[in-house]
TIMIDREN-975029 format. One record per residue (C-alpha): residue in one letter; residue number from 1; x, y, z; chain. Coordinates in pm, whole numbers, plus 50000, padded with zeros to 5 digits. Example, Ala and Ser with C-alpha at 12.3 -4.5 7.8 and 13.67 -1.06 7.14 Angstrom:
! TIMIDREN-975029
 resn resi    c1    c2    c3 chain
    A    1 51230 49550 50780     A
    S    2 51367 49894 50714     A
END
This chain:
! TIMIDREN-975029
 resn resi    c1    c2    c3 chain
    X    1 82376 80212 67307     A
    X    2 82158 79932 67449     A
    X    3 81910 79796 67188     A
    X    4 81561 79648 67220     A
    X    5 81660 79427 67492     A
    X    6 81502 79096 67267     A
    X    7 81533 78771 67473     A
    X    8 81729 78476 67207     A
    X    9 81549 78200 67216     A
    X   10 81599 77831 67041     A
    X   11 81928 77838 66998     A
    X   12 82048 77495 66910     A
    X   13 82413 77486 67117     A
    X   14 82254 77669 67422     A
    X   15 82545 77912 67399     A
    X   16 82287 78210 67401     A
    X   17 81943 78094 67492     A
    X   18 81776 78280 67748     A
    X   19 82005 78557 67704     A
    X   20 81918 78927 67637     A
    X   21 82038 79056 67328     A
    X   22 82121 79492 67359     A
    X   23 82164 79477 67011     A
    X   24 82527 79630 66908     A
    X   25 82725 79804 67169     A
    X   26 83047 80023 67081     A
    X   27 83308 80173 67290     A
    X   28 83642 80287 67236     A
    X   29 83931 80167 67478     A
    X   30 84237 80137 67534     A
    X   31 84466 79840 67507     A
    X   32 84562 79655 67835     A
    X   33 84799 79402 67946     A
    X   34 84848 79142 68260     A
    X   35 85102 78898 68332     A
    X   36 84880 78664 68304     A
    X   37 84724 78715 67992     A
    X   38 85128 78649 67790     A
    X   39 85154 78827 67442     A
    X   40 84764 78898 67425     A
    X   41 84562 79190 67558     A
    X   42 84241 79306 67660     A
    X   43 83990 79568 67652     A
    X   44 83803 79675 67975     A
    X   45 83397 79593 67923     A
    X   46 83264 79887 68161     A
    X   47 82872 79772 68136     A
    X   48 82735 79507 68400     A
    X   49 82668 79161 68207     A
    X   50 82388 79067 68435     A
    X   51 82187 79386 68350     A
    X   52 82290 79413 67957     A
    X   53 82292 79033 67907     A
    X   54 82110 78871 68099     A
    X   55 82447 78650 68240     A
    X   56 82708 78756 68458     A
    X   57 82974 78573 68312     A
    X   58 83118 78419 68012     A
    X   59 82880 78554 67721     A
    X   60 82962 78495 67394     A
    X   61 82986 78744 67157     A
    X   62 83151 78843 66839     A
    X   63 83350 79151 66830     A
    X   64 83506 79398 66590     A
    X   65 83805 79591 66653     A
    X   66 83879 79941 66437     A
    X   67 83578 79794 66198     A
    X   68 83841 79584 65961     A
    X   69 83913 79252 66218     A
    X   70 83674 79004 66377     A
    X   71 83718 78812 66614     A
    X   72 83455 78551 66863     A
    X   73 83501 78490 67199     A
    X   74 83326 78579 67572     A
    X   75 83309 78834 67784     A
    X   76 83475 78731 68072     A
    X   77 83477 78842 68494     A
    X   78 83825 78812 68589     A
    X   79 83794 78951 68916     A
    X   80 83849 79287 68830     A
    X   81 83591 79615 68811     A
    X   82 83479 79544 68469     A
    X   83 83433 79225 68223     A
    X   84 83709 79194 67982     A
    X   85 83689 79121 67626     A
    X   86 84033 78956 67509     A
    X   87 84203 79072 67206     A
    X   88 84430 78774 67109     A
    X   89 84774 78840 66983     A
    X   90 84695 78746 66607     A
    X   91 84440 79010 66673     A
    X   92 84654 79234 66791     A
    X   93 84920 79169 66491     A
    X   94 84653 79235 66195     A
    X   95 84536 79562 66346     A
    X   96 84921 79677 66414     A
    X   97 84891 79768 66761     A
    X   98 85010 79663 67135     A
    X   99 84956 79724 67456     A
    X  100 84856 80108 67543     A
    X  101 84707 80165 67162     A
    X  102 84353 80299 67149     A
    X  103 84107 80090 66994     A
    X  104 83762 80089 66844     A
    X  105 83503 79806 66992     A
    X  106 83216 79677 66821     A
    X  107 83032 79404 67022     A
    X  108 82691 79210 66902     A
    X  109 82582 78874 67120     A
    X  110 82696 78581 66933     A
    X  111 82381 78350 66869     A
    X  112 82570 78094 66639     A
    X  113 82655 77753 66729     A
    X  114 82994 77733 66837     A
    X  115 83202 77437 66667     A
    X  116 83521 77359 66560     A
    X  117 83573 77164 66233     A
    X  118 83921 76984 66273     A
    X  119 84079 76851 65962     A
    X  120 84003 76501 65884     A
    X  121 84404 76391 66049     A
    X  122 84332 76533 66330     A
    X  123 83928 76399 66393     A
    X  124 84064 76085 66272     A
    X  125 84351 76084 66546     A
    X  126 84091 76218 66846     A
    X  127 83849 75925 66719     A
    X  128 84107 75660 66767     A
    X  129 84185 75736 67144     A
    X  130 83855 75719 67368     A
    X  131 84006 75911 67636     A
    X  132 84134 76166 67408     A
    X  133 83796 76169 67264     A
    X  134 83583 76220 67564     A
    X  135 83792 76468 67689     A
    X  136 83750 76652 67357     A
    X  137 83342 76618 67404     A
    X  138 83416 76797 67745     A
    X  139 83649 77064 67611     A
    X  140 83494 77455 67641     A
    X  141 83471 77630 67242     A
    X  142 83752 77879 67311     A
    X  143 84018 77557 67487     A
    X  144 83907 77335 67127     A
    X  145 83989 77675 66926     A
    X  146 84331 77673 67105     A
    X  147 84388 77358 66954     A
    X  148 84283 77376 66651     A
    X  149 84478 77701 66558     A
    X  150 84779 77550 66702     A
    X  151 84783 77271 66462     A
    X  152 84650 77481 66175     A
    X  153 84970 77740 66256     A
    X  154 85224 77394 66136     A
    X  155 85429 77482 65815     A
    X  156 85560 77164 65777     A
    X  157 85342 76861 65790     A
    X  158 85566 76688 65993     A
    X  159 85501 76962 66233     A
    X  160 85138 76888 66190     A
    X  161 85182 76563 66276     A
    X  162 85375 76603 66589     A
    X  163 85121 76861 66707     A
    X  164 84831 76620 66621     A
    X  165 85031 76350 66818     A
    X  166 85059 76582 67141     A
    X  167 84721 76675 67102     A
    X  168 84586 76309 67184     A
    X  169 84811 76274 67425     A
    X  170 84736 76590 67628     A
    X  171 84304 76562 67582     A
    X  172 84394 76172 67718     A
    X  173 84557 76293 68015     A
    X  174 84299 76561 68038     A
    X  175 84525 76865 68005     A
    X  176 84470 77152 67821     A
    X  177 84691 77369 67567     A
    X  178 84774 77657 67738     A
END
């Protein structure tokens, strides 16, 4: 169901300006995994991004799967037929499925700023490196989101700590997460 067809304009992050907003789209799929994608899946996007979006690549969205979990993220080419919408494994665990499991797809363009609000330890410990801190400037939404979840996952705060610790150390020698 492709909506109006609207161009967003203004938006503040330039995540979505210039982009044509369908208005919601839903689909049902099925659940896929690749080898490369580990313990998460993906869904199969079967409409062409350049002619429902207005971008062929990398559109950000927010989704909802069987209508009870959200989740934000892109739209991605991969190199296969069809764009792929990634369905992360803490996705995957609150709706109770896996890999072959049908699944209900509810996809609106996400006009929102995208940021990521670290906890003051861990902005603290970014702001005290500058190469960990320009790398962090440079660092795509989804790649600070890795991040961020990964230290927010810590039970113990020493845990915390040691993840906060790798974390400079990694953006200073410009790697990323996963």
């Amino acid at each position: 169901m492709i909506g109006t067809g609207k161009g967003v304009n203004g938006m503040s992050d330039g995540n979505a300006a210039g982009l044509i907003d369908p208005g919601p789209i839903e689909f049902d799929a099925i659940l896929e995994r690749s080898n490369a994608s580990g313990s998460a899946c993906f869904v199969p996007f079967e409409r062409d991004l350049k002619r429902t979006f207005g971008k062929g690549n990398l559109v950000p969205i927010r989704a909802t799967f069987d209508g009870a979990v959200d989740y934000r993220g892109s739209l991605a080419n991969m190199g296969g037929e069809h764009a792929v919408l990634l369905v992360r494994s803490d996705v995957l665990a609150k709706l109770g499925k896996r890999s072959g499991d049908p699944v209900r797809v509810r996809v609106v363009l996400d006009t929102e700023p995208r940021v990521i609000e670290l906890g003051d330890d861990a902005q603290e410990a970014i702001d005290a490196d500058p190469a960990a801190s320009a790398a962090w400037e440079k660092l795509a939404y989804s790649h600070r989101r890795e991040y961020h979840l990964w230290i927010e996952d810590a039970k113990k705060p020493e845990t915390r700590q040691r993840r906060i610790a790798k974390m400079v150390e990694m953006l200073a020698e410009g790697k990323r997460l996963k």
